[in-house]
C-alpha positions in Angstrom: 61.2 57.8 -20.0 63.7 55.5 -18.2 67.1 55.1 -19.3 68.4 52.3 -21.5 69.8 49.4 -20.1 71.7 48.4 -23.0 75.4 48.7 -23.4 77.1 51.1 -25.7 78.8 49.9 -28.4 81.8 52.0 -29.8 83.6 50.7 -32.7 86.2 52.8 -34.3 86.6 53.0 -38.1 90.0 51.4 -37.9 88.2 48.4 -36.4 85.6 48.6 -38.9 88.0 48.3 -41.7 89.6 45.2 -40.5 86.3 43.9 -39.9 85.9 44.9 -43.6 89.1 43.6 -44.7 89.1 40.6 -43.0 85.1 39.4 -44.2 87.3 39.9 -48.0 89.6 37.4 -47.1 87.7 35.2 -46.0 84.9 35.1 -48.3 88.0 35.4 -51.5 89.5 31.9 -49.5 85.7 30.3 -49.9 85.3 31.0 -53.0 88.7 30.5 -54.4 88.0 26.9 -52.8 84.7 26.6 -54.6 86.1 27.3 -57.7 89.6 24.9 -57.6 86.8 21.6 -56.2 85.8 19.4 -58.8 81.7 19.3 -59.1 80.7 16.1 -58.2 77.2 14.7 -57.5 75.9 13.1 -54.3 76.5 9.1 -54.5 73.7 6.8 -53.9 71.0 9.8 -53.4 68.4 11.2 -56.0 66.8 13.8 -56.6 64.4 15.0 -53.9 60.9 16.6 -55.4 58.8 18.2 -53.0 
């Protein structure tokens, strides 16, 4: 069986918890900003039926 060309990956668990921590942030700042935008339709478009 020949050997695998791919490359190792090593990721500590420090580096996964800031991985971690740092997908929270992000996705609390998206949907912090979802929630403060007022809903407004689309202007000049309707509604498209397939």
């Amino acid at each position: 069986m020949p050997a695998s060309t791919e490359p190792h990956v090593s990721v500590t668990l420090a580096e996964i918890a800031r991985i971690a921590r740092d997908t929270r942030t992000v996705l609390g700042l998206c949907l912090s900003a979802i929630h403060t935008a007022p809903v407004e339709g689309a202007r000049g478009f309707g509604v498209f039926r397939m």
